[in-house]
LUMSE-476002 format. One line per 2 residues: number of its first residue (from 0); for each residue x, y, z of C-alpha. Coordinates in Angstrom, 2 decimals, decimal comma, padded with zeros to 5 digits. Layout:
<recs>
NUM	X Y Z ~ ... $
</recs>
This chain:
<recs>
0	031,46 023,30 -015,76 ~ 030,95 024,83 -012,56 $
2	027,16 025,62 -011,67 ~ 026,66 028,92 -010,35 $
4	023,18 029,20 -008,30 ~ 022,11 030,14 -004,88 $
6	019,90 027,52 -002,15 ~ 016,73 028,48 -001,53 $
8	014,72 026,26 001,82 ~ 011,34 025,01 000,62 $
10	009,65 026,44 003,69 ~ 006,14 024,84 002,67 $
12	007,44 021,93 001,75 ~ 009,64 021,11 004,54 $
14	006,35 022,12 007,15 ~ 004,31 019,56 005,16 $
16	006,91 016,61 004,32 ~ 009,03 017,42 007,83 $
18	012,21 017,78 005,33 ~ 015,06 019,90 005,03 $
20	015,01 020,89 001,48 ~ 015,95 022,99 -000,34 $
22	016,02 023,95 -004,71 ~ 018,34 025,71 -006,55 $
24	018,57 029,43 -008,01 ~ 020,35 029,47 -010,69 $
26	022,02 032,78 -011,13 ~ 025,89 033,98 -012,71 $
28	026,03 036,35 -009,74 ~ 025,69 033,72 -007,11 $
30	029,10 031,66 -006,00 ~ 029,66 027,96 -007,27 $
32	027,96 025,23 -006,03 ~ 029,89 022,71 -003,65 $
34	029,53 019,15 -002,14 ~ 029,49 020,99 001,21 $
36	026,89 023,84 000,30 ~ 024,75 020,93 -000,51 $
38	025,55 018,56 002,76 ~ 023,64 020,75 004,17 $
40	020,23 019,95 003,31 ~ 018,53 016,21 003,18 $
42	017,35 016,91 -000,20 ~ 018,00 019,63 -003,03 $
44	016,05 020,09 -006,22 ~ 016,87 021,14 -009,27 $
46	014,60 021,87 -012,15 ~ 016,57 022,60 -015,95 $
48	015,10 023,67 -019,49 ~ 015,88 020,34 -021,34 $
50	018,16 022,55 -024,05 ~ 020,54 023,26 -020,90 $
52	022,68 020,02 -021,47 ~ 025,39 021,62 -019,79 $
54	023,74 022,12 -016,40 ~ 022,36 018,39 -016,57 $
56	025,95 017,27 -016,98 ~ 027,09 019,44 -013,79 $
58	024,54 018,41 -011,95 ~ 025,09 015,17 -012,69 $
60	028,68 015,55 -011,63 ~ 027,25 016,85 -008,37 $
62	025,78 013,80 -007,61 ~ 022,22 014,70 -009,01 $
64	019,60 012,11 -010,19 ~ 017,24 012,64 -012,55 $
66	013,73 012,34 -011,60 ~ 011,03 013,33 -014,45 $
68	010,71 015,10 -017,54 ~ 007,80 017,81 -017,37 $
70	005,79 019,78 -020,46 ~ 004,58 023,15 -020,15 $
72	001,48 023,76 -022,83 ~ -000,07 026,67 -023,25 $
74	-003,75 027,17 -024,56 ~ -004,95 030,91 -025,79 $
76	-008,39 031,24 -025,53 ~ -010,31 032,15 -028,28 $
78	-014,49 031,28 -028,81 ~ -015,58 029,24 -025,84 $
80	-019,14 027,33 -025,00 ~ -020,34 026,44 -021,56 $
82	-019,84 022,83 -020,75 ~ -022,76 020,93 -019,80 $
84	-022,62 019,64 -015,97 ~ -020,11 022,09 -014,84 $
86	-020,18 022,82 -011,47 ~ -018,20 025,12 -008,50 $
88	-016,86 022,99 -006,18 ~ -017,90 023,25 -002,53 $
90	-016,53 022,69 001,09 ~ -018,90 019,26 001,23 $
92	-016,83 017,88 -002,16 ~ -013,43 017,85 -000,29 $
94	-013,62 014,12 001,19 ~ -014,39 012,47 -001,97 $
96	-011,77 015,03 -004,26 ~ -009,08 014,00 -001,53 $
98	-009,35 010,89 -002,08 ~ -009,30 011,14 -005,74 $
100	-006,66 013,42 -006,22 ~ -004,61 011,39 -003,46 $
102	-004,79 008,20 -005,75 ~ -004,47 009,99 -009,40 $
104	-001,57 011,79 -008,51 ~ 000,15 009,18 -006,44 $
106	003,20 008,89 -008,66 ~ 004,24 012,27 -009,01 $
108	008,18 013,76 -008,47 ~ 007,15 013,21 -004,80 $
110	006,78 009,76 -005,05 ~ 009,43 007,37 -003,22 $
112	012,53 007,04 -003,07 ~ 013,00 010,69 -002,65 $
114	010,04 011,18 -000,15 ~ 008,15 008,45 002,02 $
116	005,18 006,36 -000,24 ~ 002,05 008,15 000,97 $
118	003,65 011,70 000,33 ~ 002,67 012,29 -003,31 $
120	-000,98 011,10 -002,31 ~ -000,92 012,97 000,89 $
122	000,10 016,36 -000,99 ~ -002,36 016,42 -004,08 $
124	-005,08 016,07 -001,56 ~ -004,07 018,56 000,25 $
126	-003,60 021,15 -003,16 ~ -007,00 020,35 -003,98 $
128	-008,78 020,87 -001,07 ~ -007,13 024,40 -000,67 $
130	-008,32 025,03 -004,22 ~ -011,67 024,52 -003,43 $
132	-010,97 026,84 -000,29 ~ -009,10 029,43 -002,43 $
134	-005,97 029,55 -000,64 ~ -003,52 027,98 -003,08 $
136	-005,29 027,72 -006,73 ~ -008,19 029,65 -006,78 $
138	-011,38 027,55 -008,13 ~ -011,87 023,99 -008,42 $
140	-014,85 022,98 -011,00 ~ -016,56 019,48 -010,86 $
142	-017,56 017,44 -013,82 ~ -020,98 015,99 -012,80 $
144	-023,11 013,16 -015,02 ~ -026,81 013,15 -015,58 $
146	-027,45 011,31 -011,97 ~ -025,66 014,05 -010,17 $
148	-022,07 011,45 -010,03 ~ -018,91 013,24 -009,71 $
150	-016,94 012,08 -012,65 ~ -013,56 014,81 -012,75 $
152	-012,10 017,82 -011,66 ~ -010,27 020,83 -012,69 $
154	-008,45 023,38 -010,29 ~ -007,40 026,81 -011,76 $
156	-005,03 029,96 -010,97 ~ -005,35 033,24 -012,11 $
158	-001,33 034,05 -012,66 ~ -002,30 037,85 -013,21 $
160	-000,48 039,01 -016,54 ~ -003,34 037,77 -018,69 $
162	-002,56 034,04 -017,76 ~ -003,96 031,63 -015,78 $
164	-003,08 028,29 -015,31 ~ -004,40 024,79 -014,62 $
166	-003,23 023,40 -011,45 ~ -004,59 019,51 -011,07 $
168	-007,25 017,57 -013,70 ~ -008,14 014,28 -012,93 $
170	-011,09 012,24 -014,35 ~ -012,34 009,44 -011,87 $
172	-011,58 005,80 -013,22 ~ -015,69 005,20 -014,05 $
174	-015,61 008,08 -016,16 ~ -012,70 007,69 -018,05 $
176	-012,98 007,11 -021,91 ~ -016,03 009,35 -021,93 $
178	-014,64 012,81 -023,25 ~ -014,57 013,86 -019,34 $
180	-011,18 015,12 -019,99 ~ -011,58 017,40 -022,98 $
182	-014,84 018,89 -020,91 ~ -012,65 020,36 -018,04 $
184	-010,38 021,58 -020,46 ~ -012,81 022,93 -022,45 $
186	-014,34 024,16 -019,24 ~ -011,36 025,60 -017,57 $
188	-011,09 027,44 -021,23 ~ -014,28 029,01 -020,63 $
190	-013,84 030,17 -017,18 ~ -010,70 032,26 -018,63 $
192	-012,55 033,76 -021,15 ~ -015,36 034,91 -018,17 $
194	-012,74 036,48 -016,57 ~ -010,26 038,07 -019,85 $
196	-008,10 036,09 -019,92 ~ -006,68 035,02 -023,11 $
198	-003,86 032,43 -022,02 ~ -004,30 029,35 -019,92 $
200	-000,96 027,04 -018,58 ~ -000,75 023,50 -017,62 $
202	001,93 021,58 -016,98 ~ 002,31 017,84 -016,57 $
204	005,16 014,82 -016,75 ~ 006,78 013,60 -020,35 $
206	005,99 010,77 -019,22 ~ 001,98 011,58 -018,97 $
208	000,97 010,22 -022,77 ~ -002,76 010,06 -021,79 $
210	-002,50 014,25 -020,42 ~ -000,21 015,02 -023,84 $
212	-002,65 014,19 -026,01 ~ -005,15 015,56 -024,31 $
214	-003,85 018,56 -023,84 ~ -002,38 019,02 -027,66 $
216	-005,79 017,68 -028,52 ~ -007,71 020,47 -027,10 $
218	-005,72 023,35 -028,64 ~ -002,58 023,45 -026,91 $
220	000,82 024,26 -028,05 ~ 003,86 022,90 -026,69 $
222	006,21 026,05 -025,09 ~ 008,97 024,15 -023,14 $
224	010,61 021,12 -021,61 ~ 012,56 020,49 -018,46 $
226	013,98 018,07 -016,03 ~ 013,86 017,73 -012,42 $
228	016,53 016,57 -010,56 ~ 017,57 015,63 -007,06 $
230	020,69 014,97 -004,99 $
</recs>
């Protein structure tokens, strides 16, 4: 089967990593892919609906590896309650949620071989301190104990549409096991329903049992499955 799909450069991507990459768009209007349409970039990326057999065999063909599964969940939001030691993140939090988010996140599709070892870290840290500036995912809410202790986060999107959609949760290693997770869910739930809107996204790896259940756990239903692959 031939794969028909256009190239697309990953401007931001190839700014931050200092790649030339690229992903695919597939489309029946664009012209076959080719070994040499492809030679030209270090790295493409491909991401299928699991269903789509038939482009995972092409691909394959292609010379395409496959990298991770990934979920997409949705939540609609229905009757919330405020979550007890919520708080806004602020411009002081960004050190420590660095590096947090640089160590949970450290084995994401950016992870080596594809890209060098410190790139995963290096690019969660750098999502979550824009969330807490607003320039990527628009709010970032802290999980705080009793002695004022960070002990998670949540970022969060507003998609327009009625959705919104979480963007990184993490609870710190201390505070895991204590129903920290199901708090910024429940939390990021909330902040939806302050603002009217009635569907919240997250997406995370197959591979993520601990988010799955989580996730599921707190009201989620399961709308899709895909693949990522690179060549």
């Amino acid at each position: 089967m031939a794969i028909h799909a256009g190239i697309e450069p990953l401007r931001w991507e190839n700014d931050f990593f200092s790649r030339n990459s690229a992903r695919i768009d597939f489309s029946d209007a664009s012209a076959p892919l080719t070994e040499a349409l492809l030679a030209r970039w270090d790295l493409v990326q491909a991401r299928i609906a699991a269903p789509r057999s038939d482009q995972l065999d092409a691909l394959n063909h292609l010379g395409f590896r496959l990298v991770e599964g990934e979920a997409d969940l949705l939540i609609v939001i229905k009757a919330t309650q405020r979550q007890p030691g919520m708080r806004i993140a602020r411009v002081e939090h960004i050190p420590q949620l660095r590096a947090v988010a640089s160590e949970a996140f450290a084995n994401s599709r950016f992870r080596a071989p594809w890209y060098q070892p410190a790139d995963s870290g290096r690019f969660y840290a750098q999502w979550i301190e824009n969330a807490v500036r607003g320039t990527f995912d628009h709010q970032c809410l802290l999980a705080i104990d009793d002695a004022g202790a960070m002990e998670g986060f949540v970022s969060l999107r507003d998609l327009g549409n009625d959705e919104a959609r979480i963007g990184l949760l993490a609870s710190l290693p201390g505070a895991r096991g204590k129903g920290v997770g199901q708090r910024l869910v429940h939390a990021a739930a909330d902040w939806c329903q302050a603002r009217r809107i009635p569907r919240l996204r997250v997406a995370t790896q197959l591979s993520n049992l601990a988010a799955m259940r989580l996730y599921l756990g707190c009201g989620a239903r399961l709308e899709s499955t895909a693949y990522w692959l690179y060549r």
